[in-house]
N, C-alpha and C positions, 0 to 999 in steps of 0.2 A: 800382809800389807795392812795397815792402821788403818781406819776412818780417816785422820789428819794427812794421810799421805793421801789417801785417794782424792782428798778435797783439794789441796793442793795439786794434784795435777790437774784435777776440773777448771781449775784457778787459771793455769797453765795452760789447756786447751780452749778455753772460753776467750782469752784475749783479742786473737784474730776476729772470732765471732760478734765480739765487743764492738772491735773500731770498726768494722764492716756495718754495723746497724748504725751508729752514729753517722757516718758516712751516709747513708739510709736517711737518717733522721736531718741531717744537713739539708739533704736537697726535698725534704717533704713542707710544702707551706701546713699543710693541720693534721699533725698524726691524729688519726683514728682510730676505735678499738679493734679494729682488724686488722691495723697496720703492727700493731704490740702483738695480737695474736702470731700474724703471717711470719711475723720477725721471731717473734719465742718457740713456734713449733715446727719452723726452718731447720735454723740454726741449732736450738735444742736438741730435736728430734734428731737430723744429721750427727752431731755431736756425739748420739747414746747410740746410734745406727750401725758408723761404722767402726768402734773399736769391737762392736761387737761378730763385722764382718772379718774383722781382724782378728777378730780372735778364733771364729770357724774355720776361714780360707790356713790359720797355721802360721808356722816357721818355712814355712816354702816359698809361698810369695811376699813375705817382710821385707826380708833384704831388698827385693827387687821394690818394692815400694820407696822403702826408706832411702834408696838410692835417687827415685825419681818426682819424691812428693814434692820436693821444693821447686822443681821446674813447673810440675802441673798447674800448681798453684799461684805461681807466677805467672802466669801463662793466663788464667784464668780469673786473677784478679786483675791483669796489667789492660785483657781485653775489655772487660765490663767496666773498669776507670776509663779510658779510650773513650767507648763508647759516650761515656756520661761526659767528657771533653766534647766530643765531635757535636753531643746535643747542644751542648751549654753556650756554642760559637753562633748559637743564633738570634736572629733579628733582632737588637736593643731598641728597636721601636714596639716589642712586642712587650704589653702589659702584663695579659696572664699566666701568670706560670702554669708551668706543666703539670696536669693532670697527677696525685699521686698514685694513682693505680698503675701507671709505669711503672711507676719504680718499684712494684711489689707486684707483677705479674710473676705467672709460674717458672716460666723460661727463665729469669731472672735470678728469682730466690732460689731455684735450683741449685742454678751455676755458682752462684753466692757463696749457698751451703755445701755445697760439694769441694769448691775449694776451700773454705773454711774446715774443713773438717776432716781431710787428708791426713793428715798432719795424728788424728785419732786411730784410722785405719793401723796407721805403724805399732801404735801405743795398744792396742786393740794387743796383737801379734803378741806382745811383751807381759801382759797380765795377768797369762796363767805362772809365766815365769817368773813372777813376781808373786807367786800366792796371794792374788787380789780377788774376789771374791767377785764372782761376774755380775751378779744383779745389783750388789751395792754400787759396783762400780761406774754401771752404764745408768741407773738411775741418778747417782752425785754428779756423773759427768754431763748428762744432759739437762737435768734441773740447774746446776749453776750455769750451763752458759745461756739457758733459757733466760734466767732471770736476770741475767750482765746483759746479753744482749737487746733485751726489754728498755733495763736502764738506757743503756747505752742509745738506744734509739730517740729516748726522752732529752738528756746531753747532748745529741749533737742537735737537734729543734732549739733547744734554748740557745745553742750557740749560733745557730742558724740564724736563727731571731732578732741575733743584734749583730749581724754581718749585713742581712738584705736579705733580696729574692736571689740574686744571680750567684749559690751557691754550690750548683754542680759541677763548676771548677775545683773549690776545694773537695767537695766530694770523690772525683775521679782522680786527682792528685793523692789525696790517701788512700784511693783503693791502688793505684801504681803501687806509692810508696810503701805500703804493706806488701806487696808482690816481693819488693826487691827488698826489703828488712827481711823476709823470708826466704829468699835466696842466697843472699850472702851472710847469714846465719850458718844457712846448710853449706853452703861454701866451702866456710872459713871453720864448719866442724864443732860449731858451740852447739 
């Protein structure tokens, strides 16, 4: 497997990672540089973790993943969207927004990353079969989505920015909406 393929599939796994941080960056009134850190060695780090977990657990438990990744991940973006809805229905007399250390505790970016990066577990599984070179692999794969999801965290603030404060709607509507673009994906077999 090329350099150029492996980057593209980094390209390929970093997506979800992407709009998950911008969604991040939505509902953040002043990214910080810990918020780019928390966000790029999340996501990154998850990203280079588990195809590498995927790639020791085998061919044994692939299938059973690739069978179930898109529920999990559904499941798991659909709740943490929820969540950021359920906050977002409060008090319109209230001025200050929310604290962003919320939205970047542990429990959070976890769950974030964990379901973001599913989806790597399976591809993990697949890249000895694919003569992919394990250490270029897991380092292109986690360095590009480190760096998308960086960005990404920066884009959704600017778009934040000329929306308002009361952004955790749109925030929690695109982590849904990536839940189910990622189920009926898997669905429909693309």
């Amino acid at each position: 497997m090329s350099f150029g393929a492996i980057f593209l599939l980094a390209l390929g796994l970093a997506m979800d990672a992407t709009a998950v941080a911008a969604a991040r960056g939505l509902a953040t009134p002043k990214i910080l540089p810990k918020h780019v850190f928390l966000v790029a060695a999340y996501f990154g780090g998850f990203q280079a973790l588990m195809p590498l977990v995927g790639w020791a657990v085998g061919s044994r438990i692939g299938p059973l993943v690739q069978a179930w990744d898109h529920w999990i991940a559904f499941v798991l973006l659909a709740l943490i969207g929820g969540k950021m809805l359920w906050e977002a229905r409060g008090d319109d007399d209230e001025d200050e927004p929310k604290p962003a250390t919320d939205l970047y505790g542990m429990k959070v970016m976890l769950v974030l990353a964990v379901a973001t990066s599913i989806d790597a577990l399976a591809v993990g599984v697949t890249l000895p079969m694919l003569d992919a070179p394990l250490v270029l692999s897991l380092v292109t794969i986690g360095v590009t989505t480190a760096v998308l999801s960086a960005l990404g965290l920066f884009a959704g603030r600017r778009f934040g920015a000329m929306l308002g404060k009361r952004l955790d709607v749109a925030g929690g509507l695109v982590l849904i909406g990536l839940g189910v673009k990622i189920l009926v994906e898997h669905l429909r077999g693309e």
